[in-house]
C-alpha positions as CSV (number, residue, x, y, z in Angstrom):
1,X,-194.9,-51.8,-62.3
2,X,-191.4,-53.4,-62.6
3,X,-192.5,-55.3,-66.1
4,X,-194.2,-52.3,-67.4
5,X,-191.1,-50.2,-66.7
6,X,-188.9,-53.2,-68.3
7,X,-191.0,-53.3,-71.4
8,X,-190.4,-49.7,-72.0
9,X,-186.8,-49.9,-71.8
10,X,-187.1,-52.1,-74.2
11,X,-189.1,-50.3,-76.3
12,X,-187.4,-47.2,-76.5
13,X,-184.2,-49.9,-77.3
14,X,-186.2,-51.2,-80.0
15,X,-186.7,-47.6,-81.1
16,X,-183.4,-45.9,-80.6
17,X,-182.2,-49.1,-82.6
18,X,-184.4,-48.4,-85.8
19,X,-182.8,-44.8,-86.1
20,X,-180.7,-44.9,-89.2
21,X,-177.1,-43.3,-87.3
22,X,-175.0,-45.0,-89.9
23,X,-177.2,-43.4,-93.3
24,X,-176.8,-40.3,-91.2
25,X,-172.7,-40.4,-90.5
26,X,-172.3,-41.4,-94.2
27,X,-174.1,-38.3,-95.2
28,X,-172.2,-36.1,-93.2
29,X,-169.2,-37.7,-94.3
30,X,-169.5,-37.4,-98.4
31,X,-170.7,-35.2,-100.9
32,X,-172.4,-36.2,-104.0
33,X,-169.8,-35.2,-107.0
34,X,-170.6,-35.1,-110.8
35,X,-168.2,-34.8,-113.7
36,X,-168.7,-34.9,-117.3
37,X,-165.9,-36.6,-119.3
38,X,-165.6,-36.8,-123.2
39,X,-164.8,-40.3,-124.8
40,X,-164.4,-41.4,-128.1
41,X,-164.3,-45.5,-128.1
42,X,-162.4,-46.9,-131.2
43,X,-163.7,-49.6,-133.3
44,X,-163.9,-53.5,-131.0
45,X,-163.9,-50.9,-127.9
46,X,-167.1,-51.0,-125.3
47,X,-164.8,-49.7,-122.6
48,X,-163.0,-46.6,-121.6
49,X,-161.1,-45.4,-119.1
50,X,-161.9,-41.8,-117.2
51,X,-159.6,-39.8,-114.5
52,X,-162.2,-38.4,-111.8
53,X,-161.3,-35.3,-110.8
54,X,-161.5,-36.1,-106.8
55,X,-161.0,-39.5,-105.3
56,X,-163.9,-41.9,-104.7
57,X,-165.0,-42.4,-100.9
58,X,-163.6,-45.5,-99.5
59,X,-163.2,-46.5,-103.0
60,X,-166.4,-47.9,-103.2
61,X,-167.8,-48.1,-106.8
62,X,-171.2,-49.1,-105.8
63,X,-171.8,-45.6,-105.3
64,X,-171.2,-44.7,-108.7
65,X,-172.8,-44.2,-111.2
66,X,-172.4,-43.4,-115.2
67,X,-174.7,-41.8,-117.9
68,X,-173.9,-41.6,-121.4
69,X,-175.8,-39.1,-123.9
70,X,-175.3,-41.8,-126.7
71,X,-178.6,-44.0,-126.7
72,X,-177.3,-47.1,-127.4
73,X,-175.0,-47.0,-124.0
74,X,-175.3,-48.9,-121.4
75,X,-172.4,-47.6,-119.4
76,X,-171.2,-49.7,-117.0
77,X,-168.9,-49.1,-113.8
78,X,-166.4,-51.6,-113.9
79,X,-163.1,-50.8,-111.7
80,X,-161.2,-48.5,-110.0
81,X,-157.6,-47.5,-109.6
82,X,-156.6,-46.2,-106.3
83,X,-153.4,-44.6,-107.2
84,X,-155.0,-42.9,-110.5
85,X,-158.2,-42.7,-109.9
86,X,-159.2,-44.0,-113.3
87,X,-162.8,-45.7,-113.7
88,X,-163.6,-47.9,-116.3
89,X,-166.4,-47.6,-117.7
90,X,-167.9,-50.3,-119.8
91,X,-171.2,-51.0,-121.8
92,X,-170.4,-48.4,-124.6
93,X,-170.7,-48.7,-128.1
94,X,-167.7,-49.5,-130.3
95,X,-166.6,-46.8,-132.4
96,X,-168.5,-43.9,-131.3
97,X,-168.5,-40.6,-129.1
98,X,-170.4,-39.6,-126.3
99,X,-170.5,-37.4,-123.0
100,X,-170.5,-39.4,-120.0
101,X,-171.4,-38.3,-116.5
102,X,-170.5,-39.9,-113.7
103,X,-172.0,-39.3,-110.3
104,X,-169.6,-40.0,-107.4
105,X,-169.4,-39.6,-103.7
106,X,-166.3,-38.7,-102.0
107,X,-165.2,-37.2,-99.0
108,X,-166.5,-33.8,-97.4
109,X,-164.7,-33.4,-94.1
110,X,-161.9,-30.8,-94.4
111,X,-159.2,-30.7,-91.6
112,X,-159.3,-34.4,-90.6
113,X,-157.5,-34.4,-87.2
114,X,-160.4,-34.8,-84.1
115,X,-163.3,-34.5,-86.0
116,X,-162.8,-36.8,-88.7
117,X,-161.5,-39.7,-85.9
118,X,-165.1,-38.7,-83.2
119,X,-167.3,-39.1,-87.1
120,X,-165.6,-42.8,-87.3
121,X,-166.4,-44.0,-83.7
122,X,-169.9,-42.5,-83.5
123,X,-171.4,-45.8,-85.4
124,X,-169.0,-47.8,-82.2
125,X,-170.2,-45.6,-79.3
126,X,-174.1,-45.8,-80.8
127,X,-173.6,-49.5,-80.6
128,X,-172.1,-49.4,-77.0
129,X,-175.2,-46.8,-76.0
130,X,-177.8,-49.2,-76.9
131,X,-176.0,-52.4,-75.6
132,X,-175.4,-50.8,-72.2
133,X,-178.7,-48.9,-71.8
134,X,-181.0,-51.7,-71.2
135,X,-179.0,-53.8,-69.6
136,X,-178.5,-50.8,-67.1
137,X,-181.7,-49.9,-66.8
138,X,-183.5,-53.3,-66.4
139,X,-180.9,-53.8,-63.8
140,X,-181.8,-50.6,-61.6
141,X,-185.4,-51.8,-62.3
142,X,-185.1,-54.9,-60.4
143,X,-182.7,-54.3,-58.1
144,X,-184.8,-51.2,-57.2
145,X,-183.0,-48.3,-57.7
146,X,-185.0,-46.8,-60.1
């Protein structure tokens, strides 16, 4: 009875491990934000510069992403300024218009304070939980307290 109760703990491990807590806290972190920018590139220019209108999350670009309504495009997301928050966008033809739209995540929390520090340490105590729990209960198991 002691290994069948030993291999479920380690099941329901196995289990509670595969849920996808840090997906979820991300989620419930950001919001997905789109702005339309218009840019004229001049001739020898297949980059330009746009000023998002909120700050990118973490200032991660490889959430971003950048659609141009001019064919020949491939836009590009090449950098990020902090202090600015200018994007470069490259992959555009030289010497021509276009709309671009960029697609962004950035941060959805309002108040900060308590909530915003619990959100950051839930991916910390999930980790703790699922460290703790079997070694727990496969010790109650066969010491014989459960």
């Amino acid at each position: 009875m002691r290994i069948f109760q030993a291999f479920l703990v380690m099941m329901t491990t196995a289990i509670l491990f595969l849920l996808p807590v840090s997906a979820g806290i991300y989620d419930f972190r950001t919001d997905v934000r789109e702005d339309s920018f218009n840019v004229t590139t001049g001739v020898g220019e297949t980059t330009a510069d746009v000023v998002l209108v909120k700050a990118l999350y973490d200032d991660d670009i490889s959430t971003v992403t950048a659609l141009s309504d001019n064919a020949t495009d491939t836009p590009t997301v090449d950098s990020y300024d902090t202090a600015t928050r200018a994007l470069t966008v490259g992959g555009l033809q030289a010497d021509s218009s276009r709309e671009i739209t960029v697609s962004y995540d950035v941060y959805s929390l309002t108040g900060g304070g308590a909530i915003d520090t619990l959100i950051s340490r839930i991916d910390l105590i999930w980790l703790i939980c699922l460290i703790a729990f079997p070694a727990v209960a496969l010790a109650a198991i066969f010491v014989g307290r459960a």
